[in-house]
C-alpha positions as semicolon CSV with decimal commas, in nm:
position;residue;x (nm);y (nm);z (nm)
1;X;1,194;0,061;-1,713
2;X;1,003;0,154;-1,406
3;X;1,111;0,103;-1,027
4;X;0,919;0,181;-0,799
5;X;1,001;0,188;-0,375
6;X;0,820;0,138;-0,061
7;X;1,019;0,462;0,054
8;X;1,190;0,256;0,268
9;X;1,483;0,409;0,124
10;X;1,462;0,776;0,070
11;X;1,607;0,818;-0,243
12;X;1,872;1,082;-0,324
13;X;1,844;1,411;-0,501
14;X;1,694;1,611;-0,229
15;X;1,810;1,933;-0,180
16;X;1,926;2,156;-0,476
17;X;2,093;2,448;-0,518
18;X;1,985;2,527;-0,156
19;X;2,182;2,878;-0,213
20;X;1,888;3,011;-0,401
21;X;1,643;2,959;-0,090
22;X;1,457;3,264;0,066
23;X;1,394;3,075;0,395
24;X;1,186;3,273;0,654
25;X;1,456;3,389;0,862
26;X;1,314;3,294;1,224
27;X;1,640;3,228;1,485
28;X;1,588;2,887;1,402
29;X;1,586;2,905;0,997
30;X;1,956;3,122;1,040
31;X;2,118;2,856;1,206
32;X;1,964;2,570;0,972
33;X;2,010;2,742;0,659
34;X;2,394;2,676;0,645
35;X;2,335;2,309;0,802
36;X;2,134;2,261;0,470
37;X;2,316;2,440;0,230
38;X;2,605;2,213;0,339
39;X;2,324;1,895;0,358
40;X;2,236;1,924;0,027
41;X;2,470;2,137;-0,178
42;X;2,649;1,851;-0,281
43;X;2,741;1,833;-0,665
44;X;2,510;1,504;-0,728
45;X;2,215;1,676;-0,657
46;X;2,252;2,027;-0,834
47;X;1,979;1,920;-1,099
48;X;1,735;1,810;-0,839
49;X;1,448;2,123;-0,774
50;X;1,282;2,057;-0,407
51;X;1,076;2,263;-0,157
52;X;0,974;2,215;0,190
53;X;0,799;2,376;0,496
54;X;0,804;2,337;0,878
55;X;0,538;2,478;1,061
56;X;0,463;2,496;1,480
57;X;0,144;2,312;1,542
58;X;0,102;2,511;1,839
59;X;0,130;2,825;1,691
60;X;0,152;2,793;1,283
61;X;0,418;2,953;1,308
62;X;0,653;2,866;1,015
63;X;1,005;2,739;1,074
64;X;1,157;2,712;0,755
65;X;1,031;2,708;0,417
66;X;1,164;2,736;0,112
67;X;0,960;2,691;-0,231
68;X;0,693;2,589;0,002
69;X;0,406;2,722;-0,325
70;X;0,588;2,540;-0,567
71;X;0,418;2,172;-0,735
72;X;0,619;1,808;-0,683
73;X;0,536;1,498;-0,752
74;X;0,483;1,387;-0,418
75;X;0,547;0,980;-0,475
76;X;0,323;0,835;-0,207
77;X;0,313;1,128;0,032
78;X;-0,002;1,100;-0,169
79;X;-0,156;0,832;0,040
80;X;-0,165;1,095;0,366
81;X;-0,460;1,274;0,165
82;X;-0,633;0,970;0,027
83;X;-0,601;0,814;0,380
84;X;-0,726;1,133;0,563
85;X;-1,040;1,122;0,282
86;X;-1,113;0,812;0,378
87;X;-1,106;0,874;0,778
88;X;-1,320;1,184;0,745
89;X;-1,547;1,006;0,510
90;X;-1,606;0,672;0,713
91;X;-1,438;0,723;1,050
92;X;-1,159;0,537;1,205
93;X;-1,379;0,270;1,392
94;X;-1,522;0,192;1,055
95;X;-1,531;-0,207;0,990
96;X;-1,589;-0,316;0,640
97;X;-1,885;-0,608;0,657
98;X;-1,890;-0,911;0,383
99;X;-2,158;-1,090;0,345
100;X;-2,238;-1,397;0,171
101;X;-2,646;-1,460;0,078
102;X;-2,809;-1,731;-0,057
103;X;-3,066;-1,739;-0,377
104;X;-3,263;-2,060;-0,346
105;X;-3,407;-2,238;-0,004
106;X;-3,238;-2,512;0,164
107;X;-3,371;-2,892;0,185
108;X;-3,382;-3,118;0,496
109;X;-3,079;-3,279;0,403
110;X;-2,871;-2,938;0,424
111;X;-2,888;-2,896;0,011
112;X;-2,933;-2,572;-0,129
113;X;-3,089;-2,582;-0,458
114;X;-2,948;-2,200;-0,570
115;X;-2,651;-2,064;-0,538
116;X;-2,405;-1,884;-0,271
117;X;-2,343;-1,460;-0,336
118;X;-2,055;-1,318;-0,166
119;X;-2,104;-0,938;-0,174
120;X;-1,742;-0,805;-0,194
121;X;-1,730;-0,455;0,070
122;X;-1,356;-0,322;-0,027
123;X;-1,247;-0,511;0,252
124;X;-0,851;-0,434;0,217
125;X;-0,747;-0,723;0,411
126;X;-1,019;-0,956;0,473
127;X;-0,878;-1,118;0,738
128;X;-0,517;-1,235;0,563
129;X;-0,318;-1,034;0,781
130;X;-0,540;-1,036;1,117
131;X;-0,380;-1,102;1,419
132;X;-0,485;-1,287;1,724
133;X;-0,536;-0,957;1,896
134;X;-0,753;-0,823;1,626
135;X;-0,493;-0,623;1,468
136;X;-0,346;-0,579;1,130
137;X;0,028;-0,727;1,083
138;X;0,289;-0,593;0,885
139;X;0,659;-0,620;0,842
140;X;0,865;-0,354;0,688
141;X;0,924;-0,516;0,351
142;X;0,561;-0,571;0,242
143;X;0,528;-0,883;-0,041
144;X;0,379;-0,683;-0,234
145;X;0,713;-0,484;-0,335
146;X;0,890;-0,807;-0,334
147;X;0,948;-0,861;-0,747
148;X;1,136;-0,510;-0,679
149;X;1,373;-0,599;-0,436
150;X;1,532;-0,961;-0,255
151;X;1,374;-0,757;0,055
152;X;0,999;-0,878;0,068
153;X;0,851;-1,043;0,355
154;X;0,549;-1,217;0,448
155;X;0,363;-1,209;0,748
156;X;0,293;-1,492;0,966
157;X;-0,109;-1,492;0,902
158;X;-0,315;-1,713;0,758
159;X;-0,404;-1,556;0,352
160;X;-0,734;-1,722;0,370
161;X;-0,842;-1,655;0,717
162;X;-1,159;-1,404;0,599
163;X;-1,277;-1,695;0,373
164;X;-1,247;-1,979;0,603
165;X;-1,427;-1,807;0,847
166;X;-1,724;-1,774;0,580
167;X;-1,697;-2,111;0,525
168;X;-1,769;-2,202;0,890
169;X;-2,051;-2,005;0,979
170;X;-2,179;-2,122;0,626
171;X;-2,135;-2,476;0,725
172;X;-2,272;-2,404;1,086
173;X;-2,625;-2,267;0,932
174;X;-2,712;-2,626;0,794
175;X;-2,591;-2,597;0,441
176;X;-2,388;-2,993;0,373
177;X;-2,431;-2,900;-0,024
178;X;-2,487;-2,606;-0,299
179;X;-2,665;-2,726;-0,572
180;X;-2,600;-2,438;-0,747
181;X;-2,337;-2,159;-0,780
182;X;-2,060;-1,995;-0,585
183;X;-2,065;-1,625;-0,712
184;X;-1,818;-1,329;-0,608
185;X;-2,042;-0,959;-0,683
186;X;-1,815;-0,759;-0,723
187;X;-2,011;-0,425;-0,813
188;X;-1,958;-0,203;-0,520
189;X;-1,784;0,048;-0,762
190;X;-1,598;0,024;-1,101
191;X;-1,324;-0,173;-1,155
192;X;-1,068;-0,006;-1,275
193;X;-0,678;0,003;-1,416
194;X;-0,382;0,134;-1,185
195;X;-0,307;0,479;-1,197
196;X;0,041;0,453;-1,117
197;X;0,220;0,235;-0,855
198;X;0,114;-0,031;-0,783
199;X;-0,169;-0,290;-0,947
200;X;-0,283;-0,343;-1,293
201;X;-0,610;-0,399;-1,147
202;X;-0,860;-0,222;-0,870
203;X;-1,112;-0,461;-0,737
204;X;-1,353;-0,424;-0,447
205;X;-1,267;-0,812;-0,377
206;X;-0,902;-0,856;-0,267
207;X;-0,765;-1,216;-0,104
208;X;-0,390;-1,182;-0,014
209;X;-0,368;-0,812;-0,233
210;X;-0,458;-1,057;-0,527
211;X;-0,126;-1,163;-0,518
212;X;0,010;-1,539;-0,537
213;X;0,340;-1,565;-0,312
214;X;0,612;-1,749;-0,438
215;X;0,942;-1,823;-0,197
216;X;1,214;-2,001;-0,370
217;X;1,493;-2,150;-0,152
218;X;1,819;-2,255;-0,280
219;X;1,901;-2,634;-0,292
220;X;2,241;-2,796;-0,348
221;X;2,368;-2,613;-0,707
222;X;2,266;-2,784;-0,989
223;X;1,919;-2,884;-0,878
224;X;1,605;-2,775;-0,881
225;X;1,488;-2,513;-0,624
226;X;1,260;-2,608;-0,360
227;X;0,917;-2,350;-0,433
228;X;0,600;-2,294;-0,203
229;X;0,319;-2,059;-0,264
230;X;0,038;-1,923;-0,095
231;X;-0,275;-1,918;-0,090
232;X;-0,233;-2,288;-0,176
233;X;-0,483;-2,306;-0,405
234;X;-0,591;-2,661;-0,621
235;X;-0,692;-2,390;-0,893
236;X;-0,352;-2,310;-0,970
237;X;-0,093;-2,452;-1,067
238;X;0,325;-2,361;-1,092
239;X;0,570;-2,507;-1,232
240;X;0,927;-2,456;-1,140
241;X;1,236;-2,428;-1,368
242;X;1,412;-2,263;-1,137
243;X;1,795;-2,399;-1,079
244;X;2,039;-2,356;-0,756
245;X;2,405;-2,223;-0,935
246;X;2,704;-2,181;-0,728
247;X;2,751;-1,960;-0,492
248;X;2,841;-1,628;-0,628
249;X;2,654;-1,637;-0,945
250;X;2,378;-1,438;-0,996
251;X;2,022;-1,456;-0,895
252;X;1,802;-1,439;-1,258
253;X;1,406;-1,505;-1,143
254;X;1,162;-1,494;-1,383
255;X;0,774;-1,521;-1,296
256;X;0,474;-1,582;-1,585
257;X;0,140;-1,698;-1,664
258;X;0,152;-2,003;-1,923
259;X;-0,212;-2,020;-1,956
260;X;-0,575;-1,863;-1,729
261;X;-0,451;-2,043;-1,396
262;X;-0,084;-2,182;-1,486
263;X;0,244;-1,999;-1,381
264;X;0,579;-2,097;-1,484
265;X;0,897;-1,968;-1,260
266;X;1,233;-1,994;-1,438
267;X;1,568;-1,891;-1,342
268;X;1,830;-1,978;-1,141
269;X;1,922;-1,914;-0,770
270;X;2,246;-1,915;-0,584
271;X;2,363;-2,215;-0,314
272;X;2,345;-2,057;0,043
273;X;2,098;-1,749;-0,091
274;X;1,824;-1,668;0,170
275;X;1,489;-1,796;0,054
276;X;1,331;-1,514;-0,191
277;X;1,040;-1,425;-0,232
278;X;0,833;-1,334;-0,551
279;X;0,443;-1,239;-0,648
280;X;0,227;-1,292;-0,938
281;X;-0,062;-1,049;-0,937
282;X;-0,365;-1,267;-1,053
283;X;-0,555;-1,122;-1,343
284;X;-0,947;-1,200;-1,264
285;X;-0,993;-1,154;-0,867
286;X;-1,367;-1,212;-0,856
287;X;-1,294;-1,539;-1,022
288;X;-0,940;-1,645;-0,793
289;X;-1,143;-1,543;-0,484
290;X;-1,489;-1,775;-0,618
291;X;-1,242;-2,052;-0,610
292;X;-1,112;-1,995;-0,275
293;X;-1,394;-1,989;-0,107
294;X;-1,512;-2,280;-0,290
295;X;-1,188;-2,443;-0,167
296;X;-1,250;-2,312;0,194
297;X;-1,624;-2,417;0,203
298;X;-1,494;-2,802;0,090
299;X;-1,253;-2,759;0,419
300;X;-1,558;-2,711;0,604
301;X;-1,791;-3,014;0,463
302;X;-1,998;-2,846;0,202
303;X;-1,968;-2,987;-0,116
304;X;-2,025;-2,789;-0,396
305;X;-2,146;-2,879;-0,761
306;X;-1,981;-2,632;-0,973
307;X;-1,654;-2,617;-1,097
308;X;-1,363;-2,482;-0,905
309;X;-1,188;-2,406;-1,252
310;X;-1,480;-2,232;-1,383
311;X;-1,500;-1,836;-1,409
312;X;-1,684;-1,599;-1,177
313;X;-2,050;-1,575;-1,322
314;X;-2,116;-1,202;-1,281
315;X;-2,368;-1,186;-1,524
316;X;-2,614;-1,439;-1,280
317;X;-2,574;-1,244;-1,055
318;X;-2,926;-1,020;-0,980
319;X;-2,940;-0,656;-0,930
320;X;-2,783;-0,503;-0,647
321;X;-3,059;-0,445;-0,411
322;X;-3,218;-0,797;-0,534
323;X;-2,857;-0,954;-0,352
324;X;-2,924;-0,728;-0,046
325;X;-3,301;-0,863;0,011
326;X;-3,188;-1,284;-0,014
327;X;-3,151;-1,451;0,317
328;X;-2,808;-1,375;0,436
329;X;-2,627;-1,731;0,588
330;X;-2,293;-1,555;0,700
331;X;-2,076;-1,246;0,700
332;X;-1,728;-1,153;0,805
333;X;-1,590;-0,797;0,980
334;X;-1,242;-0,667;0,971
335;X;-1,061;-0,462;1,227
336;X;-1,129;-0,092;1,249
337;X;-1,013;0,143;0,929
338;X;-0,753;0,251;1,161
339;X;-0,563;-0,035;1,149
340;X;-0,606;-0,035;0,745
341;X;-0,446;0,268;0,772
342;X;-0,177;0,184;1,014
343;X;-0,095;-0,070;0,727
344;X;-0,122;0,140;0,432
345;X;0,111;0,431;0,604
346;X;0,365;0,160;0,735
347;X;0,443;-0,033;0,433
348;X;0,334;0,212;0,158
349;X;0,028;-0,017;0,031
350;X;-0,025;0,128;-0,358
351;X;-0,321;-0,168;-0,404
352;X;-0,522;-0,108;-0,090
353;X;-0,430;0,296;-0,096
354;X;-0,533;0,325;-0,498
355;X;-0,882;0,107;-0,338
356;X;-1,009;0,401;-0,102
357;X;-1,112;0,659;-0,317
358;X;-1,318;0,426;-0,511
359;X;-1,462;0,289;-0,120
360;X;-1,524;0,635;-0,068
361;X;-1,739;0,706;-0,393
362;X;-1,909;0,367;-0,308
363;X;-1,980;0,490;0,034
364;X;-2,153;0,821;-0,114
365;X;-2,363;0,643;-0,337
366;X;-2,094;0,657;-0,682
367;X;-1,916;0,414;-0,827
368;X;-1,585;0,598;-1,032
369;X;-1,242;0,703;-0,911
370;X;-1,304;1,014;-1,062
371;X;-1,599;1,046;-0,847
372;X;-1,389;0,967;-0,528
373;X;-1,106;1,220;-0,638
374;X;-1,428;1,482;-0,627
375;X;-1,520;1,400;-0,285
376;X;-1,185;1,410;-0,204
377;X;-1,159;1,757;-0,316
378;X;-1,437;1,848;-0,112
379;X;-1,274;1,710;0,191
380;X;-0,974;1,898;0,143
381;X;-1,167;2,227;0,107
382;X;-1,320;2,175;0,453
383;X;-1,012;2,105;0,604
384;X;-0,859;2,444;0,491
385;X;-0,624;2,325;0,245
386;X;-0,560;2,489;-0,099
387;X;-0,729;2,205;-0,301
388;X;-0,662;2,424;-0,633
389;X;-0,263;2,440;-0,611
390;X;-0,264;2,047;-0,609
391;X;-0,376;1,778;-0,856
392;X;-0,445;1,389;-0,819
393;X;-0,479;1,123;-1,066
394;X;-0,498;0,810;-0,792
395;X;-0,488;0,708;-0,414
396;X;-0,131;0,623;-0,371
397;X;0,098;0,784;-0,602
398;X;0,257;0,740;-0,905
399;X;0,016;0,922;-1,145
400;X;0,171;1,171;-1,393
401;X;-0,117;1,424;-1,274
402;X;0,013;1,380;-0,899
403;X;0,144;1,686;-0,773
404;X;0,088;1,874;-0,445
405;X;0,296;2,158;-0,277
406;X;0,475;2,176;0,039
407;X;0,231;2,396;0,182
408;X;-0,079;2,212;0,079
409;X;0,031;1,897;0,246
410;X;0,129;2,079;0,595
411;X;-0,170;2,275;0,564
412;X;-0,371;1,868;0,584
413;X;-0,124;1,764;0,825
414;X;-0,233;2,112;1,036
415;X;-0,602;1,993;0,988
416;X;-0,517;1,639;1,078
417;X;-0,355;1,731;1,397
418;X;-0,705;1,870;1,511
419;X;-0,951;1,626;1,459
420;X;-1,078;1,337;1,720
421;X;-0,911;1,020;1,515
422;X;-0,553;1,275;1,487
423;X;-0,436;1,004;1,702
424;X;-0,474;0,719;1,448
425;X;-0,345;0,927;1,174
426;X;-0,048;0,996;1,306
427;X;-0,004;0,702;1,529
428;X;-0,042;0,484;1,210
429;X;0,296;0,653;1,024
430;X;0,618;0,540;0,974
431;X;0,851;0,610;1,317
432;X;1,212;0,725;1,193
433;X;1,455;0,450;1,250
434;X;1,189;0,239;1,400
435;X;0,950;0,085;1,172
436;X;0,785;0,091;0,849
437;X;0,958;0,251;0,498
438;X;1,212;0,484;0,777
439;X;1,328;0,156;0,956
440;X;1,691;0,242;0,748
441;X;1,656;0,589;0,748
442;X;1,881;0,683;1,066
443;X;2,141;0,520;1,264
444;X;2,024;0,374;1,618
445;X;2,209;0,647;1,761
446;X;2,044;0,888;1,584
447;X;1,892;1,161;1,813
448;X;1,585;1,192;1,650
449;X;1,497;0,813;1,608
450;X;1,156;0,781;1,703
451;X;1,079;1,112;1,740
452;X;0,973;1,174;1,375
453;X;0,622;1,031;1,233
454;X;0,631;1,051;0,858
455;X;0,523;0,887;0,571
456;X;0,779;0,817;0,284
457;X;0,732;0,887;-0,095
458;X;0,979;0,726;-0,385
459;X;0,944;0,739;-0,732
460;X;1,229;0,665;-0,998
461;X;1,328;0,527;-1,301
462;X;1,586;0,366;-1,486
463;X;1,778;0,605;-1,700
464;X;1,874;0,378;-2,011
465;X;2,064;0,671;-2,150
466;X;2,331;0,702;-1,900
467;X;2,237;0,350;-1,747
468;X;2,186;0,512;-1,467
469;X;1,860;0,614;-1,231
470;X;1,662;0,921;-1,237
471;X;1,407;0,985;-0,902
472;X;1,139;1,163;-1,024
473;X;1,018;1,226;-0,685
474;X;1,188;1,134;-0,336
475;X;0,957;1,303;-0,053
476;X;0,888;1,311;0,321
477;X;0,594;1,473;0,537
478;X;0,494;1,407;0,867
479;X;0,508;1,503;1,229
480;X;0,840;1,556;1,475
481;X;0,850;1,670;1,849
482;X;1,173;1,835;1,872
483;X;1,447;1,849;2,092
484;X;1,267;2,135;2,287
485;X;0,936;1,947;2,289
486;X;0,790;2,127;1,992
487;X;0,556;1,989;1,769
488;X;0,611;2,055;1,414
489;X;0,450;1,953;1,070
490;X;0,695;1,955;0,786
491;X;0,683;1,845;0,420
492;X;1,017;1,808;0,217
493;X;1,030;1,747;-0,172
494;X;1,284;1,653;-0,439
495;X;1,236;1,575;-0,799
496;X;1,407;1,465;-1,055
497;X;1,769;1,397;-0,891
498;X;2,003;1,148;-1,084
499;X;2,154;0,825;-0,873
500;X;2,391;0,579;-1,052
501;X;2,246;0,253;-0,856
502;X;1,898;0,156;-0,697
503;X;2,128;0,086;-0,401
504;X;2,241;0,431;-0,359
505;X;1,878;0,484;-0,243
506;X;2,005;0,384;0,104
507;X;2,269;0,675;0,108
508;X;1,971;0,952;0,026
509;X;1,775;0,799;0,278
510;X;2,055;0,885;0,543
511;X;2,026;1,218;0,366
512;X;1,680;1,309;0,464
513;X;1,728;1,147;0,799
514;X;1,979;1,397;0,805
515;X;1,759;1,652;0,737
516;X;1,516;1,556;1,000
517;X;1,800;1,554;1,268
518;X;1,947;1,903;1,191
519;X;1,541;2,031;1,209
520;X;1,484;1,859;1,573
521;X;1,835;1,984;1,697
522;X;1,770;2,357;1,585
523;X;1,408;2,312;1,749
């Protein structure tokens, strides 16, 4: 069984058999070398093998290092090179544009005899989590990791805010009816499978992360749970079977399809539990987001022939550049990239993190991840990092052809640091003990709470031999201004490090923030 975590826990295993480290033996590495020896030489993680490297942005001068050439499995550390791809390749004011055109003129009375074409951009959010202020919300337990923990959270936006929009400025351009068709194009690059955490499914179109939202709260034991979902959505359906037990008892959810557009949640939930939240990933998103903006369209007055139950009709849709010539009725913008970013570093976003190497194929004219990963190579070259020590198999970790070395990723971090948008890159990572996947990471009285930006990277699995867990990758890389007002980039790596509970995930998170305090006291 597979488990994966937002990294808001940095799981155990770190540091092992610290005693056969060469560190570079600056003032600085002899006084932390014991600290870590002690850190990390306990007996639970003598398996684990782990490197890492702390640099001086001011001077590259390195701090400590130890296996700094060696490959990990960096988890979704991964995301700070698909993220920095994507900000070189499209910049950090970049604003994905929808559009919606129409194929077929429109009569006096406001009827369109043709059909509606929304163009899907890669739009990662589309407007679901937009704030009034025009920035991206998050909390610290995205939904989307919710079936892996009673942690998930929603945010207090509107799912279908992108769509309704549309609708609006649809309904404001004279159009009362669509004779025709409500299509989704979804051909701005190759759909494709998950290549490790996260989604089965890569779409350019994504409404809520193609995710239905499910929050069960408890009712009196012995009934039925009270259920909600979101988007709310006539075009599907759920049924609950879900019981409330005594108090005590334990929580047994159970969430899956029962036909194209039916869900069935079974289980049982205990009296006095917080309301929980689950997610159903939807299987066909051209074809859930056709019938939400058929839905939001209705909202808005304009009635529309076709069926909302009916399939997205790629194959009437015409060519590519036919769609871009029709007369285009509305279109929708999202916030800057930045703020996608921002999002994807926070929470640890696998869907919208494994989407930008495909947006940045599409933006270069190609259409395959592979193509992206190329591009991405290219990027890396520029920025002076040793692209042929590392491999990727996806945007956001998880692929069994991730691996990257400690040096590689300070060596991007080095880069990052230089360039005009360093600001949103680093500005958009976790803060240790603040926010993000490193909210738990350090106590409040930690000295180096909010001094460290870093982004998080957890991999693990059960271990049904020992019926235990194995983390195949626990890793952390980011920036910290030290004690003495230094600026460092660091990257720290452990793999493969056995844990006897998920929960003890909490207890190696302590460990690295550990690690992160001994670095900023010694600096």
């Amino acid at each position: 069984m597979f488990l994966r975590s937002t990294g808001l826990r940095l799981i155990s295993g770190v540091f092992v058999a610290l005693s056969m480290m060469v560190p570079a033996m600056s003032s600085a590495a002899e006084k932390l070398s014991p600290l870590m020896i002690e850190l990390f030489g306990a007996p639970e993680y003598k398996q684990a093998h782990c490197g890492c490297l702390v640099i001086d942005l001011a001077t590259g001068a390195t701090v400590y290092e130890s296996n700094a050439d060696k490959l990990f499995a960096p988890a979704s550390t991964t995301k700070l090179y698909s993220c920095a791809t994507a900000l070189d390749a499209l910049g950090s004011n970049y604003r994905f544009e929808t559009p919606v055109h129409r194929r077929g003129e429109i009569d006096n009375g406001g009827r369109l005899k043709g059909d509606l074409i929304l163009v899907a951009s890669g739009d990662l959010t589309f407007g679901g989590r937009t704030t009034s202020d025009g920035k991206i919300a998050f909390v610290n337990n995205d939904h989307t990791y919710a079936n892996d923990s009673a942690k998930g959270e929603l945010t207090a936006t509107d799912p279908l805010q992108g769509l309704n929009e549309l609708a609006q400025k649809i309904a404001a351009m004279g159009i009362a009816q669509v004779r025709g068709d409500v299509l989704i194009d979804d051909r701005l690059f190759d759909s494709t499978e998950s290549t490790g955490s996260g989604p089965a499914r890569v779409s350019p179109i994504l409404i809520n992360d193609n995710v239905i939202d499910i929050v069960l709260t408890p009712a009196q034991s012995g009934q039925l749970s009270q259920l909600s979902w979101r988007p709310q959505t006539a075009s599907i359906r759920v049924d609950s079977r879900v019981f409330t037990v005594a108090a005590g008892e334990p929580l047994e959810i159970d969430v899956q399809a029962i036909g194209p557009r039916n869900l069935l949640v079974s289980g049982k939930i205990p009296e006095g539990h917080k309301p929980l939240l689950k997610t159903f990933e939807v299987p066909d998103p051209p074809s859930f987001a056709r019938s939400l903006l058929i839905e939001a369209l209705q909202r808005n007055g304009v009635v529309v022939e076709r069926s909302l139950w009916a399939d997205n009709a790629r194959d009437r849709l015409p060519a590519r550049d036919e769609v871009a010539k029709l007369p285009r009725v509305a279109a929708f913008q999202s916030p800057p990239l930045s703020e996608s970013i921002k999002l994807i570093f926070k929470v640890s976003h696998n869907l919208q993190a494994s989407t930008l190497p495909l947006i940045v194929a599409a933006k270069n004219g190609k259409r395959t991840l592979g193509a992206g990963l190329l591009l991405q190579r290219d990027f890396l070259l520029k920025a002076g990092v040793d692209a042929d020590s590392i491999s990727f198999g996806g945007g956001a970790g998880g692929s069994p052809a991730d691996a990257v070395t400690p040096r590689a990723t300070v060596q991007l971090l080095r880069y990052m640091a230089t360039r005009p948008d360093a600001t949103a890159y680093r500005d958009g990572l976790p803060i240790l003990g603040i926010d993000g996947t490193l909210v738990d990471a350090v106590a409040a009285n930690s000295p180096a709470r909010g001094r460290v930006q870093a982004k998080t990277g957890t991999l693990f699995f059960q271990n049904l031999l020992n019926n235990r867990y194995l983390v195949t990758s626990k890793a952390l890389a980011g920036y910290m201004t030290t004690a003495k007002r230094k600026n460092f980039a660091f990257a720290v790596f452990i793999n493969n490090a056995h844990i006897a509970t998920d929960a003890d995930t909490t207890r190696v998170s302590r460990t690295l923030g550990r690690f992160c305090e001994l670095v900023w006291e010694a600096n």
